[in-house]
C-alpha positions in Angstrom: -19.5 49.3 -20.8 -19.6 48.3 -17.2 -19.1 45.2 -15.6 -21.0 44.2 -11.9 -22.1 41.1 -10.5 -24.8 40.6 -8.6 -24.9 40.6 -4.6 -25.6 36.6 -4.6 -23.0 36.1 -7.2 -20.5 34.7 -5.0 -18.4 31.1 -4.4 -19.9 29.4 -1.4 -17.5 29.0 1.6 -19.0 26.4 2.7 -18.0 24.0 -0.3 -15.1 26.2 -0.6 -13.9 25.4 2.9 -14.9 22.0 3.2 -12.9 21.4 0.4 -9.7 22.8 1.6 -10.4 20.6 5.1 -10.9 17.3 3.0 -8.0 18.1 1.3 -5.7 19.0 4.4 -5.8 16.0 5.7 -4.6 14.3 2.5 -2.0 16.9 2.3 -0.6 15.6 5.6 -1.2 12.7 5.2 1.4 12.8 2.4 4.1 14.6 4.0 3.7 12.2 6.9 4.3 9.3 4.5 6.9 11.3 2.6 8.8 12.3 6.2 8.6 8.6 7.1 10.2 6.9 3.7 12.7 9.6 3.5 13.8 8.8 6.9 13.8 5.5 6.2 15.9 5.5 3.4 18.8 8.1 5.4 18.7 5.2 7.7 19.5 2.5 5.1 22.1 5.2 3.4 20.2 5.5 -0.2 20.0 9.0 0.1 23.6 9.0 0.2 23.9 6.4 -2.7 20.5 6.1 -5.0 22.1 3.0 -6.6 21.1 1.2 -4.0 17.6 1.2 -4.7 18.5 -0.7 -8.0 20.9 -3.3 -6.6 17.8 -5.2 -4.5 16.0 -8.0 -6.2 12.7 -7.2 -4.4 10.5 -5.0 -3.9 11.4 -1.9 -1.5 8.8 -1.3 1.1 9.8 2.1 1.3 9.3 2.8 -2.2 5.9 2.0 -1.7 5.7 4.4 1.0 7.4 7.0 -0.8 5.1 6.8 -3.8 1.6 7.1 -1.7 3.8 10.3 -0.2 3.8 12.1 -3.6 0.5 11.1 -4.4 -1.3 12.2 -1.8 0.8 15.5 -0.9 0.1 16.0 -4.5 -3.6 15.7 -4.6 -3.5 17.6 -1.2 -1.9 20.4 -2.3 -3.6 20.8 -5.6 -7.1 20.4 -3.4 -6.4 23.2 -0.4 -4.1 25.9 -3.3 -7.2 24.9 -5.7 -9.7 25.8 -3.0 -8.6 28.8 -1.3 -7.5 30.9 -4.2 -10.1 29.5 -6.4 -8.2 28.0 -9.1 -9.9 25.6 -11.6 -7.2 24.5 -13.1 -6.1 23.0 -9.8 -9.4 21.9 -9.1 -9.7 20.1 -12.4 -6.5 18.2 -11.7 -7.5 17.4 -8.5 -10.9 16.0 -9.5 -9.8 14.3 -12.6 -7.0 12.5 -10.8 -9.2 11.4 -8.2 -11.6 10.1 -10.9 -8.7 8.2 -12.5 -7.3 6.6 -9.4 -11.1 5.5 -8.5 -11.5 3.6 -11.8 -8.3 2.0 -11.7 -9.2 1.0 -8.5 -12.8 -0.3 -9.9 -10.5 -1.8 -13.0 -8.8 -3.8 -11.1 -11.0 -5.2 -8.5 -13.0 -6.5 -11.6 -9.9 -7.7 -12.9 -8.4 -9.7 -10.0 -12.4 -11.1 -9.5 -12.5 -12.3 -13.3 -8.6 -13.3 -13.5 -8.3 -15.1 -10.5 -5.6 -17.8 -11.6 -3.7 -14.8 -13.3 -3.6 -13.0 -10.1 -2.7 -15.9 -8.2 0.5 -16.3 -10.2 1.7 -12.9 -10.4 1.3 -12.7 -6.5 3.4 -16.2 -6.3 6.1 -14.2 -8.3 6.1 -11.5 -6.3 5.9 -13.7 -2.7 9.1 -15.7 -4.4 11.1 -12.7 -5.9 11.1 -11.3 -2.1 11.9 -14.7 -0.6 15.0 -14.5 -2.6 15.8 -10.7 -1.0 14.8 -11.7 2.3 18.1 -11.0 4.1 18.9 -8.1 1.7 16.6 -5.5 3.3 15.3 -5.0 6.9 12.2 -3.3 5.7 11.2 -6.2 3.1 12.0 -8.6 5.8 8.9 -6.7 8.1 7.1 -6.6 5.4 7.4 -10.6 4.6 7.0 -11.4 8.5 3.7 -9.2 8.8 2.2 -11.2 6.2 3.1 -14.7 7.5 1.2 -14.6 10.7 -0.9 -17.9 9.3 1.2 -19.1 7.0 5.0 -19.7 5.5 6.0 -19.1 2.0 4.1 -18.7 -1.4 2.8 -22.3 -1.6 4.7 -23.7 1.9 8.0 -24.0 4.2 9.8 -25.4 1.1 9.6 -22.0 -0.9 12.7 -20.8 1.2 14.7 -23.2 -0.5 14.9 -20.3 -3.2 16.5 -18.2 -0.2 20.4 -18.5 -0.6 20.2 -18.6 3.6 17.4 -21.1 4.2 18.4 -23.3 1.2 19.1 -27.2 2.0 21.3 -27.7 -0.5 24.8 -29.5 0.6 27.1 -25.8 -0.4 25.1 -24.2 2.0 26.7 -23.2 5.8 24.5 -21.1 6.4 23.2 -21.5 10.1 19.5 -20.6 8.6 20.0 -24.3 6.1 17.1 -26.0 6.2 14.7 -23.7 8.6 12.4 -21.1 8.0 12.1 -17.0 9.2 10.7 -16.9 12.7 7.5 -15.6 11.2 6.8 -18.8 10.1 6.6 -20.8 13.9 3.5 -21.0 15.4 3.3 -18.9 18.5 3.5 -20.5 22.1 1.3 -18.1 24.3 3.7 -19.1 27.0 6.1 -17.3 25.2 6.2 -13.1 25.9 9.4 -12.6 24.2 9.9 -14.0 20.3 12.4 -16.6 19.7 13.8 -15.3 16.6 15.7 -18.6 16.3 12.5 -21.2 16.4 12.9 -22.3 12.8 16.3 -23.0 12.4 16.5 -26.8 11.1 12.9 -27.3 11.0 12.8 -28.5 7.4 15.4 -31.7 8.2 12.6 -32.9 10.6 9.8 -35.3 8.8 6.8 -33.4 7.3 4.7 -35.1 9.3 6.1 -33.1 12.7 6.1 -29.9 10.7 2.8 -28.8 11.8 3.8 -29.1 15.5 6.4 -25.8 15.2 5.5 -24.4 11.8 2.9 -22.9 9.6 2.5 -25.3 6.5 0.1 -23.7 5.1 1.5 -21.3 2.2 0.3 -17.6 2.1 -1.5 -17.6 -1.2 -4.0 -20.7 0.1 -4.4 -18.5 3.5 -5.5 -15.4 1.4 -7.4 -17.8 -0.6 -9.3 -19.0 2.8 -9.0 -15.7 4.2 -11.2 -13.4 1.9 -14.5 -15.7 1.7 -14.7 -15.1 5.7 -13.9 -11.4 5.2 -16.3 -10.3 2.1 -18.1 -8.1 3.8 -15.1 -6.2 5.7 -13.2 -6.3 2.1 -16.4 -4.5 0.8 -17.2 -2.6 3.4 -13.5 -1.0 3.0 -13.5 -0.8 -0.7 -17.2 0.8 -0.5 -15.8 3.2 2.4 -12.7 4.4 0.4 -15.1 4.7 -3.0 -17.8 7.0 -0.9 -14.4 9.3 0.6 -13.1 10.0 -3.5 -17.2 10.3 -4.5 -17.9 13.0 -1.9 -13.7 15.0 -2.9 -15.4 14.9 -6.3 -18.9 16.1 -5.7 -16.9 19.4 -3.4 -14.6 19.9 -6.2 -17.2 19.6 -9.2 -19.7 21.9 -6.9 -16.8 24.7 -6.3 -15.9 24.4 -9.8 -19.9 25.1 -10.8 -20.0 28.0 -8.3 -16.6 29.4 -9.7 -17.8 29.8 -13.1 -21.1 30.9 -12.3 -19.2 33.7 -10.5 -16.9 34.7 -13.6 -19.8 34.4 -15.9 -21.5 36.8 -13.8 -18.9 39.3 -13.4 -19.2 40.1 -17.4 -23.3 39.7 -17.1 
């Protein structure tokens, strides 16, 4: 018996290699991220000691970091190797995991829209458990400062009570008693260099002058007035980032189709 294929019988480069360039960049992408967290963490000595990771109360930025890494090198690498040698098992994993991480994504957008109050308290937990690390690690302390540009705490200036440095409380001599992280003053354009030390004692003054050096508003109530102004740049985003993982799996599913049709042909 002999086995031939027919002249047109063959997996189309085009889908083939637009495939393998979608998937580069996510490849990339991931070692980038992967690079940058393991880089981070030399810096803060976990590498050297892993224990470290465990001791902090918050949540590591870099862990975050680190975890997008493996993803994404991952998926990259499972997309190009899948690709170029024209493996479907690669290919399925590829797709499959894309489909997954787009319906969790779909899950819980529904999820925080129809369990809004539910959201709102688990957020407040985690803005509160990272309060209490603030001083613990420098990357969680960037990553609390970037997100109070308009705002200062969970719920206000008196969450960093629950910091042991901030705290008013009498046992306290901590030079940070009573004042709130820098992040939390509102800006004087005079001002081209930061004053890192514009909200020490701020919380002994009335409430009443608070507003005049410090954000009152709490972060959850910002996000709150935030996202009914945004809507359409929060959907455009989401719709974006949907249309990017539908068009990975229409290239994979199409190689996949061509792949088969080409082994099915090959015993014709």
């Amino acid at each position: 018996m002999h086995y031939y294929r027919y002249s047109n019988a063959k997996v189309s480069c085009w889908y083939k290699y637009l495939l393998f360039s979608y998937n580069i960049i996510f490849w990339l992408a991931g070692v980038v991220f992967l690079g940058v967290g393991l880089w981070a963490w030399s810096e803060k000595g976990v590498l050297s000691d892993l224990t470290k990771v465990t001791r902090m109360h918050g949540i590591d930025p870099v862990v975050l970091v680190l975890m997008v890494g493996v993803v994404m090198f991952t998926l990259g690498f499972a997309g190009c190797v899948g690709a170029l040698r024209e493996n479907i098992c690669l290919l399925n994993f590829f797709c499959g995991t894309i489909v997954l991480i787009f319906f969790l994504e779909l899950a819980v957008a529904v999820l925080a829209f129809l369990f809004q109050d539910w959201v709102r308290d688990r957020f407040r937990e985690f803005f509160e458990s990272n309060i209490k690390s603030y001083r613990d690690d420098i990357d969680l302390q960037n990553l609390i400062d970037s997100l109070q540009k308009a705002c200062c705490g969970a719920y206000g200036p008196e969450d960093w009570d629950l910091n042991v440095y901030f705290n008013c409380s009498g046992a306290s001599y901590s030079r940070e008693k009573c004042g709130v992280p820098f992040s939390c003053c509102v800006p004087d354009p005079a001002q081209k260099v930061v004053n890192t030390q514009c909200g020490y004692d701020v919380r002994i003054q009335l409430k009443s002058k608070w507003d005049e050096s410090i954000f009152t508003k709490g972060c959850i109530q910002a996000l709150e007035s935030w996202l009914p102004r945004n809507i359409y740049i929060v959907a455009g985003v989401f719709i974006a980032i949907s249309l990017l993982q539908i068009f990975g799996i229409f290239l994979a599913r199409t190689l996949i189709s061509d792949i088969e049709a080409v082994k099915a042909g090959h015993h014709f």
